[in-house]
C-alpha positions in Angstrom: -10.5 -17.3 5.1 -10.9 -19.7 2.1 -8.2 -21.9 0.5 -6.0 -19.8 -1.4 -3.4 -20.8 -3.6 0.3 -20.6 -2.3 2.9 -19.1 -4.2 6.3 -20.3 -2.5 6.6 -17.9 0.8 3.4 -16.2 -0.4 -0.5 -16.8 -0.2 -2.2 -15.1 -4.0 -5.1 -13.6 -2.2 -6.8 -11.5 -4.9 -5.8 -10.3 -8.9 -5.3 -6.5 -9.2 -4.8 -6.7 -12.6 -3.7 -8.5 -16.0 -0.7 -7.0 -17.7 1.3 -7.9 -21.1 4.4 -8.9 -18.4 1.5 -10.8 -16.2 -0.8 -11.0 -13.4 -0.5 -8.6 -10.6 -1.7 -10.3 -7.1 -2.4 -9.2 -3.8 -0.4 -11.3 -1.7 0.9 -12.7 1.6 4.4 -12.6 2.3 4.5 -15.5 5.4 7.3 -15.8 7.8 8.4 -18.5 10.5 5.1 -17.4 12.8 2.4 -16.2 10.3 2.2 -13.2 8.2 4.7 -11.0 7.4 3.4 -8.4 5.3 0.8 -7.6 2.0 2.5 -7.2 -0.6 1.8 -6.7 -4.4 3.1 -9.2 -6.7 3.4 -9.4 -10.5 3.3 -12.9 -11.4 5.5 -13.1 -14.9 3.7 -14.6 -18.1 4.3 -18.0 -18.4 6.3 -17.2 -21.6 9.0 -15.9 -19.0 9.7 -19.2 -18.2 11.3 -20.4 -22.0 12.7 -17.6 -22.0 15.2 -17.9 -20.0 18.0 -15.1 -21.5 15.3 -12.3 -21.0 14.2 -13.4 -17.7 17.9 -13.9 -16.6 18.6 -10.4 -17.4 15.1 -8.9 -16.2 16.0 -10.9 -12.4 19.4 -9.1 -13.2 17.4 -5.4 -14.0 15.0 -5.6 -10.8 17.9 -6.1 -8.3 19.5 -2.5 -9.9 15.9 -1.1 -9.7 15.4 -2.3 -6.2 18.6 0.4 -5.6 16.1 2.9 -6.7 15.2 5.1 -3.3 12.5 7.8 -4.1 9.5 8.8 -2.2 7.8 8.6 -5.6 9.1 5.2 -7.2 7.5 2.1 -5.6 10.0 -0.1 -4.1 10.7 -3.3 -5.4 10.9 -6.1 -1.9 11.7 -9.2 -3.8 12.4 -11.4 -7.0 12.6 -14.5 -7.8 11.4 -18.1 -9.3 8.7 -20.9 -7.9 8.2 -24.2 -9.6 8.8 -22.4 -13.4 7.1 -19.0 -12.5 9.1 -15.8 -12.4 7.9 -13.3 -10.0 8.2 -9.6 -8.8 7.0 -8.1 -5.3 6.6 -5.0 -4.5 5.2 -2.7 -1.4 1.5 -2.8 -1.2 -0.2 0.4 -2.0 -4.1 1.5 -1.7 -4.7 2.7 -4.6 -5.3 2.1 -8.1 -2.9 2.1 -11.3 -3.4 4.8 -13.7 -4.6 3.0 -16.3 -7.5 1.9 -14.0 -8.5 5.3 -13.6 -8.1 6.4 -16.9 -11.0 3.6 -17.9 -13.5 4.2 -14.3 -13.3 8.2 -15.9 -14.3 7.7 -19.0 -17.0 4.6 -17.9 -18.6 6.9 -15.3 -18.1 10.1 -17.4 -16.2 11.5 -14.4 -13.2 13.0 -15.7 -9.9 14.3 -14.4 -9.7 18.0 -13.3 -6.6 19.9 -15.3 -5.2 20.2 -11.8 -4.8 17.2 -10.9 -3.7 16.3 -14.3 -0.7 18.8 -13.8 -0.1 17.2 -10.3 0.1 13.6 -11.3 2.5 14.7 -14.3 5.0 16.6 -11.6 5.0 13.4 -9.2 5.8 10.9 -12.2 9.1 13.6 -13.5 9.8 13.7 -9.6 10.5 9.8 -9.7 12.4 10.0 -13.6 14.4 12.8 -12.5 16.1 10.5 -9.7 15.9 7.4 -11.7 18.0 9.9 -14.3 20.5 11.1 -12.1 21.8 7.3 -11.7 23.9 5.8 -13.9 24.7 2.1 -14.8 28.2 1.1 -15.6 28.5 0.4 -19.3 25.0 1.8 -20.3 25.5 5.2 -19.1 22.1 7.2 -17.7 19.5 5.1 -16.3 16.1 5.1 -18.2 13.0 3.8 -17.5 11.5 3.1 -21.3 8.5 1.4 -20.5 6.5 4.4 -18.5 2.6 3.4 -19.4 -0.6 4.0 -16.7 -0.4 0.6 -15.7 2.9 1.3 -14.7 1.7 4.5 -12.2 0.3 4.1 -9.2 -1.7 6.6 -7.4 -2.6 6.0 -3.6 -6.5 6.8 -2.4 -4.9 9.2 0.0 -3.4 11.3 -3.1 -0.2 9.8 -3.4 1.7 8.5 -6.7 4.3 6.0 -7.1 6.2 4.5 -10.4 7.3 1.2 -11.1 8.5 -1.0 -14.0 11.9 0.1 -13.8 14.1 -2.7 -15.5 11.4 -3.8 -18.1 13.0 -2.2 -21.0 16.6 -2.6 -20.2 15.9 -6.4 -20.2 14.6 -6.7 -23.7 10.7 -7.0 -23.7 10.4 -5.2 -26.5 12.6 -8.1 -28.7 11.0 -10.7 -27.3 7.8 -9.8 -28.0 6.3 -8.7 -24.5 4.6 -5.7 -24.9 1.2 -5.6 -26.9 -0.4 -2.7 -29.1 -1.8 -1.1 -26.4 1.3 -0.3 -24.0 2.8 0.5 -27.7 1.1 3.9 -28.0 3.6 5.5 -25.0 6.8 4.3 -26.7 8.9 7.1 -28.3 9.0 6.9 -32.4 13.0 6.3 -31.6 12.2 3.4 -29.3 9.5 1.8 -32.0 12.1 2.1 -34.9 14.3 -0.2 -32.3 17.1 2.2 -30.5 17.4 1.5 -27.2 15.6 5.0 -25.9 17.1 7.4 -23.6 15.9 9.9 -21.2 14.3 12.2 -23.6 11.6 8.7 -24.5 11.0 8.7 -21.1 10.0 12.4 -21.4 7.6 11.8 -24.6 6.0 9.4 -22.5 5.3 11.8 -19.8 4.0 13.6 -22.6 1.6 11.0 -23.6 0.2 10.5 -20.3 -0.5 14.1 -19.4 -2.5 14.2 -22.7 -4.3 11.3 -21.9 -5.3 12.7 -18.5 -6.8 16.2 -20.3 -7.9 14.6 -23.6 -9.7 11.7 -21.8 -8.5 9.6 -24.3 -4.5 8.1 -25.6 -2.5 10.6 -28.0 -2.3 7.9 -30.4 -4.9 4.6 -31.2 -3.5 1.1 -30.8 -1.9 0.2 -34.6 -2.9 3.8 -35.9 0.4 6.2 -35.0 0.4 9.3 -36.4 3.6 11.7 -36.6 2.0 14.9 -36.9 1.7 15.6 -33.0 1.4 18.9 -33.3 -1.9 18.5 -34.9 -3.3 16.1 -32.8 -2.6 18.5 -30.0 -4.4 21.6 -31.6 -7.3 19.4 -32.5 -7.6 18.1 -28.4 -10.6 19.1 -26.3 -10.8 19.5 -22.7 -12.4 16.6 -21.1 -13.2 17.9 -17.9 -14.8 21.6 -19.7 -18.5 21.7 -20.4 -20.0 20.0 -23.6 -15.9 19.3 -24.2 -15.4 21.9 -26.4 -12.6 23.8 -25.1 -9.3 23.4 -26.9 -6.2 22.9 -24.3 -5.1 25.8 -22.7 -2.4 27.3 -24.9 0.5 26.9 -21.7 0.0 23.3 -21.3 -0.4 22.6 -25.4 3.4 24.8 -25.4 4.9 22.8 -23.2 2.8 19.4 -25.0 4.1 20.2 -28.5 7.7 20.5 -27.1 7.7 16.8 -25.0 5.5 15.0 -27.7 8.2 16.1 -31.1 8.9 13.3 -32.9 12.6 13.8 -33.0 14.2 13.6 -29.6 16.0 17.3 -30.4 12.9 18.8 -30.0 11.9 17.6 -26.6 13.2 19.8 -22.9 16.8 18.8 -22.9 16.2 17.0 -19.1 13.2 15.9 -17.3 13.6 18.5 -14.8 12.5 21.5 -17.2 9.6 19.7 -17.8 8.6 19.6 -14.3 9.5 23.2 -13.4 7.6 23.9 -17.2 4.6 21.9 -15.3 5.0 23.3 -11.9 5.1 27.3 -13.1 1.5 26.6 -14.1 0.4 24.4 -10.8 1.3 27.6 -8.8 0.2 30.2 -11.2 -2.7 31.4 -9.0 -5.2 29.5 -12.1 -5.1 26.1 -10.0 -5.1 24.6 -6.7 -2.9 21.7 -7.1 -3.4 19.7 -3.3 -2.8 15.9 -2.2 -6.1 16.4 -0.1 -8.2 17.2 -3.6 -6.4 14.1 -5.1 -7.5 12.3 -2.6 -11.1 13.7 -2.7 -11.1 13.0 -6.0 -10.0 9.4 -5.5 -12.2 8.4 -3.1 -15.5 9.7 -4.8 -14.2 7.8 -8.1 -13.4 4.5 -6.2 -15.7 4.7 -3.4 -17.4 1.1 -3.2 -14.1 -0.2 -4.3 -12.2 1.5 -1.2 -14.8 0.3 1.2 -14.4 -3.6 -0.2 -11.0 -3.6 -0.5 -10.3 -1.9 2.9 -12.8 -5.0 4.9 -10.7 -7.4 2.7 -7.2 -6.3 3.9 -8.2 -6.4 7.5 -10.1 -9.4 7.4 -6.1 -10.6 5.8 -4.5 -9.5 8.2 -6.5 -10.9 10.8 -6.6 -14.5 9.2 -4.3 -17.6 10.7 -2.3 -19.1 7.8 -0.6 -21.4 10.0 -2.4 -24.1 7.6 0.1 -22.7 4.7 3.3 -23.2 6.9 4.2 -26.7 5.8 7.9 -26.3 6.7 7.3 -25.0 10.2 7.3 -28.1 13.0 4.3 -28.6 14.6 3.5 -28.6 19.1 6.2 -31.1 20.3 4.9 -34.4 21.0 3.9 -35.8 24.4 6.2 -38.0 26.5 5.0 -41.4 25.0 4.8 -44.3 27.9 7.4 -46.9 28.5 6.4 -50.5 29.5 7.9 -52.0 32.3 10.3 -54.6 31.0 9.4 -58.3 30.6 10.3 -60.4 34.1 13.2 -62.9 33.6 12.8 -66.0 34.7 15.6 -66.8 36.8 17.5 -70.0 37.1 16.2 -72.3 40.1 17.8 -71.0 43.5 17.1 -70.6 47.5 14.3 -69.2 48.7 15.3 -65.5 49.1 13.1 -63.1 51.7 13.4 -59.8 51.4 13.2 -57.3 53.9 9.7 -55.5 54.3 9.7 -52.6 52.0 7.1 -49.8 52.6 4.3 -49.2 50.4 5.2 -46.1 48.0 3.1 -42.8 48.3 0.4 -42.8 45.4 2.1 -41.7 42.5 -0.5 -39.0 40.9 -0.1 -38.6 36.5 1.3 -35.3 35.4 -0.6 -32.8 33.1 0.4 -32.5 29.8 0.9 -28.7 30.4 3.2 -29.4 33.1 6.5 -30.9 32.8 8.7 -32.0 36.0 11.6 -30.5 36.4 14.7 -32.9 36.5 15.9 -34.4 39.9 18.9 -32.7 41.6 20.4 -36.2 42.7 21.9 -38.7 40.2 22.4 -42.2 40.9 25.8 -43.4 41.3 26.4 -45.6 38.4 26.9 -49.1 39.7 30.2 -51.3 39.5 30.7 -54.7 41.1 33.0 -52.6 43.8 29.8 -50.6 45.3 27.6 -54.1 44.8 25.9 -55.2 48.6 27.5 -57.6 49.9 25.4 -61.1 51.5 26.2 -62.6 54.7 27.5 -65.8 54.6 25.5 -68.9 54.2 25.9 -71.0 57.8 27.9 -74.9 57.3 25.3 -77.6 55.5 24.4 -80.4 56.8 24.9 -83.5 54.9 23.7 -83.2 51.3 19.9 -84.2 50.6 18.4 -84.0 47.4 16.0 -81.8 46.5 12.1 -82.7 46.8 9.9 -81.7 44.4 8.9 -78.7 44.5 5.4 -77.4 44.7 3.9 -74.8 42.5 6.1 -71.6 42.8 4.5 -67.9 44.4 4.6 -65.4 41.9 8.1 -63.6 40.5 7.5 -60.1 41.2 5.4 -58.3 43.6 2.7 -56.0 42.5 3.8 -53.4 44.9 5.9 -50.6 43.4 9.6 -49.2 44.9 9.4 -45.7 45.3 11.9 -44.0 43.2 15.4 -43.4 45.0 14.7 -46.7 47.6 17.6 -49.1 47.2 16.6 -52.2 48.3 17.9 -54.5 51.0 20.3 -57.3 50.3 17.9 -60.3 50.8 18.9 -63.1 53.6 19.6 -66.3 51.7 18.7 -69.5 53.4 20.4 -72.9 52.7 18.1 -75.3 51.1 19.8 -78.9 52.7 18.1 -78.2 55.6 14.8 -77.4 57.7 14.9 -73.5 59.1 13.4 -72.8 62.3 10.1 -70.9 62.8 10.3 -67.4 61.3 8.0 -65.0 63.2 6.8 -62.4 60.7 7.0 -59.0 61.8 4.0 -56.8 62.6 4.3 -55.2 59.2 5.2 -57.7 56.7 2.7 -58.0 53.9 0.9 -61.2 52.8 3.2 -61.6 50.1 6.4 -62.4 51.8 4.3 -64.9 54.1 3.3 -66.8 51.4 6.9 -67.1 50.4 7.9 -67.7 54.1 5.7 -71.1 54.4 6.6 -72.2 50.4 10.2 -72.1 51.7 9.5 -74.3 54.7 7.5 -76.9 52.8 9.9 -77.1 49.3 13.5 -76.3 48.7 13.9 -75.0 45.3 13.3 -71.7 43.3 13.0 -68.7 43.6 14.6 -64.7 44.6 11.8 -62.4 44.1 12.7 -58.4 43.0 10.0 -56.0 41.7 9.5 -53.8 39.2 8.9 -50.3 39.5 7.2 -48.1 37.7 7.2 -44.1 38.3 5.8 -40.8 37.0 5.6 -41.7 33.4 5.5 -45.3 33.3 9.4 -46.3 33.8 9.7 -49.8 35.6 12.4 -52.2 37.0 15.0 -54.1 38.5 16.4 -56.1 40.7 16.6 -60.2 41.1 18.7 -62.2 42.8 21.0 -65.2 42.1 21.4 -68.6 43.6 24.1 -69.8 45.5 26.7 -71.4 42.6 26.2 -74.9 45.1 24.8 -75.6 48.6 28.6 -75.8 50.3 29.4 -72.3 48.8 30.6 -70.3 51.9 30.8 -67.0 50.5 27.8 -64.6 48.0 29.0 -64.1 44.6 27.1 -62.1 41.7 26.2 -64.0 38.6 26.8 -62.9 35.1 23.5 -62.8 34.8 23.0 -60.4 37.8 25.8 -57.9 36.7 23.2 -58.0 33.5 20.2 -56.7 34.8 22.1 -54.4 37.2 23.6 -52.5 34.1 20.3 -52.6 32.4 19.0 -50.6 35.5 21.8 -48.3 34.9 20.5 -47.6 31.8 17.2 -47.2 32.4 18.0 -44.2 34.9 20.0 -42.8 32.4 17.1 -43.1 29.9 14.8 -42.1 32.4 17.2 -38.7 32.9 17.4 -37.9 29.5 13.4 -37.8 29.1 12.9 -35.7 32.0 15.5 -33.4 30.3 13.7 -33.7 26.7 10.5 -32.5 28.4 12.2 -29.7 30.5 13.5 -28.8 26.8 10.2 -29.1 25.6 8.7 -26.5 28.3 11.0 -24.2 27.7 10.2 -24.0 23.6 6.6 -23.4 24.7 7.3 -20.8 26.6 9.4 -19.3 24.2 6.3 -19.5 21.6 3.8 -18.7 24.1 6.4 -15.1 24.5 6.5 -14.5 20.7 2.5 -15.2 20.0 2.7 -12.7 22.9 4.8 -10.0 21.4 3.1 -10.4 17.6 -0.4 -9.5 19.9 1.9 -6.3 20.7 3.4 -5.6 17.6 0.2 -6.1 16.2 -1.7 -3.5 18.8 1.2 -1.2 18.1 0.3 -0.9 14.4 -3.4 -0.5 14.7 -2.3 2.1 17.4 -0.8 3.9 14.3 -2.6 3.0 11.8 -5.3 5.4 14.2 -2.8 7.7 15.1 -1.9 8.6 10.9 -5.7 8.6 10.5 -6.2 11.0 12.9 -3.7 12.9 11.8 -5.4 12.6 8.2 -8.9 14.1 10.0 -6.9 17.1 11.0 -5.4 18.1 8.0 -8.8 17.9 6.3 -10.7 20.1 9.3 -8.1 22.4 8.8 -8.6 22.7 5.0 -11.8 23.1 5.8 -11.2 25.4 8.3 -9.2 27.6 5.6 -11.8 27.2 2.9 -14.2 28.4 5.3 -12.5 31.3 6.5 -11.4 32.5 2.9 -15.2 32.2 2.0 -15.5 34.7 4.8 -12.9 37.0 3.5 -14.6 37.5 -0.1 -17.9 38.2 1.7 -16.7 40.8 3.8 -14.6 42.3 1.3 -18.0 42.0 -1.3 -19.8 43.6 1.6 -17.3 46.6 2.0 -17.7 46.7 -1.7 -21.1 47.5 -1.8 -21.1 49.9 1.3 -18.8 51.9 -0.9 -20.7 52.0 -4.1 -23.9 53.0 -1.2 -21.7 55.7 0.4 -20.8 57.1 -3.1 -24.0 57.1 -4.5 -25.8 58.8 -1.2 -22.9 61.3 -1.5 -23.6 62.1 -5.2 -27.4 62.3 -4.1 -26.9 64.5 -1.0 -25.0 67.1 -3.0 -27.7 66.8 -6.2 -29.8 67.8 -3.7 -27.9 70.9 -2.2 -27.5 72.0 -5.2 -31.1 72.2 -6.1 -32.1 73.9 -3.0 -29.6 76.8 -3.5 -31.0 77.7 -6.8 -34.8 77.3 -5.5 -33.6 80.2 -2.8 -31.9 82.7 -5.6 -34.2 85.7 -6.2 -32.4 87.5 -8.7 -34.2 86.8 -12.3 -30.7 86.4 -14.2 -30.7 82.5 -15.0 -28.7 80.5 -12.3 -25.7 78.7 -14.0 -26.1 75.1 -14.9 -24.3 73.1 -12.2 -21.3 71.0 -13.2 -22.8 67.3 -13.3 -21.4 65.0 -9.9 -18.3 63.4 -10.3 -18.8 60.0 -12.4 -17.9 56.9 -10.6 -15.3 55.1 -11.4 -17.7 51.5 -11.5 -21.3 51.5 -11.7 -23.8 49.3 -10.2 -27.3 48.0 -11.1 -28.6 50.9 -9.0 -26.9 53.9 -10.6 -29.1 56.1 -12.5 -29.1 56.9 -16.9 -26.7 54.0 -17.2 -27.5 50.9 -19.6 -26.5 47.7 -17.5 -24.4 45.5 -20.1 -26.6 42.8 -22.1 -24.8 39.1 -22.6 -24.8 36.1 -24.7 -24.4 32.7 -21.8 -25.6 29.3 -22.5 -27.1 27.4 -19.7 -24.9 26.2 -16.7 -24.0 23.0 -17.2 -24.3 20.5 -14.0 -20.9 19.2 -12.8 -20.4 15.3 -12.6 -19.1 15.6 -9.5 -22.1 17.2 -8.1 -24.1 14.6 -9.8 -21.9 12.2 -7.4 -22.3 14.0 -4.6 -26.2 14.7 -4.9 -25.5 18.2 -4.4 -27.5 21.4 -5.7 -28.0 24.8 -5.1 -27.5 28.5 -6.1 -24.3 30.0 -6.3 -23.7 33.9 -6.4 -21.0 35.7 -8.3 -19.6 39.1 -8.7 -17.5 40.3 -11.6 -16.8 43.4 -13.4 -17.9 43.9 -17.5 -15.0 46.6 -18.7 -15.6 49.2 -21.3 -14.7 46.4 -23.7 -17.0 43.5 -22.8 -14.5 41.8 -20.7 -14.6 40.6 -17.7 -12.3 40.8 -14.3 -12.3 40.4 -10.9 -14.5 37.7 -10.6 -15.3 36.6 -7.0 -17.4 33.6 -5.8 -20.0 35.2 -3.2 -21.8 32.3 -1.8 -23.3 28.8 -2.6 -21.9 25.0 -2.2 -18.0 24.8 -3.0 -18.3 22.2 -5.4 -20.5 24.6 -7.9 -17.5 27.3 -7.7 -15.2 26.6 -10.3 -17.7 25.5 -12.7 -19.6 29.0 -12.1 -16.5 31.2 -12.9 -15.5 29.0 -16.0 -19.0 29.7 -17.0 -18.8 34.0 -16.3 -15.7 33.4 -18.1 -17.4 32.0 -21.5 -19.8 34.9 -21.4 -19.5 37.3 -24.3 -20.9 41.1 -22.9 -22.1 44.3 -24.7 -20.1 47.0 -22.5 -22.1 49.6 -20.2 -23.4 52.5 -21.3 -23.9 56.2 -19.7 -24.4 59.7 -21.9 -23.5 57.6 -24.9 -19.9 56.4 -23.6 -18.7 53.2 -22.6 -18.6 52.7 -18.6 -17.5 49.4 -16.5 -20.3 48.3 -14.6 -20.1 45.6 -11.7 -22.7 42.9 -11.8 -24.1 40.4 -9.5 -25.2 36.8 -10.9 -26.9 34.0 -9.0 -26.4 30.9 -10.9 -28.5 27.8 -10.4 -27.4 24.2 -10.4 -30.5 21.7 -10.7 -29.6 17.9 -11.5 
């Protein structure tokens, strides 16, 4: 993933869209391992920032808002400030904001469907009628006041949620935050500076529902007229054919009433509006659904949906370990101690040790493997636990020194195995000649060479080695000379007591890094568990994730399912229809018929009487004889949009019934592609008919069309 800029805890990863208030971002909330969770977040203007009154009481406004619990109102996660910039986060949603829609309608001359329309204007008095039912201590009723598109979202599976709550209670409007075009959804109380109260937030429910039919605002930025009621008579349907259908007269009712300019005027609570709204959803004129929300999201936004959707996995997928400054890195190896520098000692007797066995080869440890501390701890050592020497035999009579030849080396290059104390070494006096030593079978080179340097010169030198183990630790022990040649008993030096505590101190230090890498492996096995459980939590989700979608398949097979059997239904109701009319009309023939061949058989010359004419059905049909079908006046079908999108077309048949008046009823849709059946009925509906006629009176006559929809 490129280098994006980071926000505090968050990573901006791509702008939704630019606001009066500010910058809406897609964004990464980051926690101690990685991601946390998308979020969307409005980055405040800069003016925010000098501002610091209104953006003091806005923080103040989104914590009360964040209260706000409502399947419909878009919760609020976080708020706050980084380096001079205010911010607001809220849950991520799929989707698109209103006003977004409103402007891909009318570029792509796709509008809105009355239906959904209707449904979107429920959902958003849903969310006001809980927001309403709160109350803030001193203010009284809680109000939204700021309710504009870009202020409603709606989901691309059909869902709608509203935010913004808290704007208007902090004072935009006084310091100058909202521009000409978020203007036209204010309230004429709210523009002549009250503070608003629920009834604004019902004009601007208004104002949006008109939008959503009229395919364009009620009002035109910096051109506000106050004769609603005109503006609403003079609306067209944009979703009807040419747009030259007025509003229907239910929704312009209940329009006029939440778009008066005095606040009297309006529904007296946001929940008459909504029951106003949902009487006509379920009237039996509309099929107001999620799933055709959807549908109707998803061909509006379809290359959008199909970008966005490889763009939020390939961010939830991404590594931004790189963004964790704060977070502490893999711990750092052991690093390698030097053996301390040798001391040279002061000049004393030749010492020789006792053999000391080589050490096994000591083999480096991997860096992913850390020993595990040693069960046994040295004693620390005290001059009461020191070795005691043997005493040194009687000298002879004193003799000074000879010069002494060049000395054999300080310390041996073989290593003591960890744990070996070493023997106390036999001292020999230096006043006078020693007898042949034998060396044993095993001695090494070394402590030869020292053997004949102490026969042929009497001076320096006690010899103790180094060590150095696992990671590189190293040494002790040397020896002191005899304080004088007549000395009868082995005493330690200051000097000695020195280096014994520094060998003290070097276990301990030696201890305490062993633990420190224990401690280590244990902190990466702790991360290695967590990286382990994200991978599950992560699997879990995507488990879900395909579960819900799923879940989304079957609820649209099974709308299929239902469109498809009710498609059924009409046919074989049509066809029991027209077996009817069939039966009738052979009945009416068969006993024409009869009746003929009973008067061909009378023989008597008096005139037969004229038979009573058959019973007249109630309904006639394009086959029933001496009846005029009805002539009409129909423009062409127009093509839907939609089916434009879809690159649909076909022939659709319909049934209805022209009364005795030239109306018509009982329209049915017979056959054809679904997406063609509403716009066929609207069009039967437009029709103006010349009734039936049979003997010179007005009959009903049922009628058969098949419409044709060519691109």
């Amino acid at each position: 993933m490129a280098k994006k800029e980071k926000f505090g805890k968050f990573i901006l990863l791509a702008e939704v869209e630019s606001t009066s208030l500010g910058i809406e971002h897609r964004a990464a909330k980051l926690g101690p391992g990685g991601l946390d969770k998308i979020v969307s977040l409005i980055r405040l203007a800069p003016a925010f920032s000098t501002n610091t009154e209104v953006a003091r009481r806005l923080m103040d406004q989104a914590k009360t808002a964040a209260q706000l619990q409502s399947p419909n109102i878009q919760k609020i996660l976080g708020i706050g400030k980084v380096e001079g910039s205010y911010y607001i986060s809220y849950e991520h949603m799929e989707g698109k904001s209103l006003r977004a829609i409103f402007d891909r309608c009318r570029q792509e001359g796709f509008p809105m469907s009355v239906d959904h329309a209707l449904l979107i204007a429920s959902k958003i008095c849903s969310s006001l009628e809980h927001a309403h039912s709160r109350r803030v201590e001193g203010v009284g009723r809680y109000v939204h006041g700021f309710l504009t598109p870009r202020n409603i979202i709606v989901s691309y599976e059909g869902e709608l949620k509203v935010r913004g709550f808290g704007y208007w209670p902090a004072g935009i409007r006084e310091a100058g935050f909202i521009d000409e075009h978020d203007a036209v959804y204010l309230a004429p109380e709210q523009l002549a500076g009250q503070p608003g109260e629920t009834r604004s937030d019902i004009f601007a429910v208004g104002t949006v529902l008109f939008e959503a039919l009229a395919g364009r605002p009620l009002f035109e930025p910096g051109a506000r007229s106050l004769d609603t009621a005109a503006l609403i008579a003079a609306a067209r349907l944009h979703c009807a054919p040419g747009d030259d259908e007025p509003l229907p007269k239910p929704i312009a009712e209940i329009l006029n009433r939440a778009l008066s300019t005095e606040p009297d005027g309006r529904q007296l609570e946001v929940q008459e509006l909504r029951k106003a709204i949902d009487t006509l959803l379920f009237s039996g004129d509309f099929t107001p659904t999620t799933f055709n929300l959807a549908f109707f999201m998803h061909s509006l936004f379809r290359d959008d949906i199909e970008k966005e959707s490889k763009a939020l996995k390939q961010e939830r997928e991404a590594s931004y370990f790189e963004y964790l400054a704060e977070t502490p890195g893999p711990p750092a190896p052991t690093p390698e101690i030097a053996p301390a520098a040798p001391v040279m000692p002061s000049p004393a007797p030749v010492i020789i040790p006792p053999p000391i066995a080589p050490p096994p080869a000591i083999t480096p440890l991997p860096r992913a493997v850390t020993p595990a501390p040693r069960s046994v701890t040295p004693a620390p050592w005290t001059p009461e636990n020191a070795p005691q020497y043997p005493a040194a035999p009687p000298p002879m009579a004193p003799t000074p020194p000879p010069r002494m030849a060049t000395p054999p080396p300080l310390f041996s290059t073989t290593p003591i195995p960890r744990g070996v104390t070493p023997h106390p070494p036999i001292v020999a006096p230096p006043h006078h000649p020693s007898p042949p030593v034998v060396e044993p079978a095993h001695a090494t080179p070394m402590f030869a060479h020292a053997e004949r340097q102490r026969r042929s010169s009497m001076g320096l030198i006690a010899v103790i080695a180094v060590v150095a183990v696992a990671i590189g630790v190293g040494g002790f022990l040397g020896y002191q000379q005899l304080t004088t040649p007549r000395t009868t008993t082995t005493t330690l030096s200051p000097q000695m007591i020195k280096m014994r505590q520094r060998e003290q101190q070097l276990q301990e230090e030696l201890l305490k890094l062993k633990e420190e890498a224990e401690q280590r492996r244990q902190d990466a096995e702790a991360e290695a568990e967590r990286l382990a459980q994200e991978q599950a939590a992560k699997e879990k989700r995507i488990a879900t994730e395909r579960e819900i979608e799923a879940a989304k398949q079957k609820a649209r097979d099974e709308q299929e399912r239902k469109q498809r059997e009710e498609q059924e239904r009409l046919e074989r109701l049509r066809k029991e229809e027209e077996e009817r009319i069939a039966e009738e009309q052979r009945r009416v023939e068969a006993e024409q018929k009869r009746r003929e061949e009973e008067e061909k058989k009378r023989t008597t010359p008096t005139p037969a009487p004229t038979p009573s004419p058959p019973p007249t059905p109630a309904i006639y049909g394009s086959d029933s004889e001496g009846v005029k079908a009805p002539t009409s006046k129909c423009g062409t079908p127009q093509y839907p949009a939609v089916a434009r999108i879809m690159g649909v077309s076909g022939t659709v048949r319909i049934m209805f019934i022209v009364d005795e008046a030239g109306n018509t009823s009982d329209i049915r849709f017979l056959s054809g592609p679904e997406v063609f059946k509403q716009p066929a009925i609207d069009h039967v509906r437009k029709c103006t008919f010349a009734p039936a006629m049979k003997d010179g009176n007005k009959v009903k006559y049922r009628l058969v069309w098949g419409l044709s929809y060519r691109p």
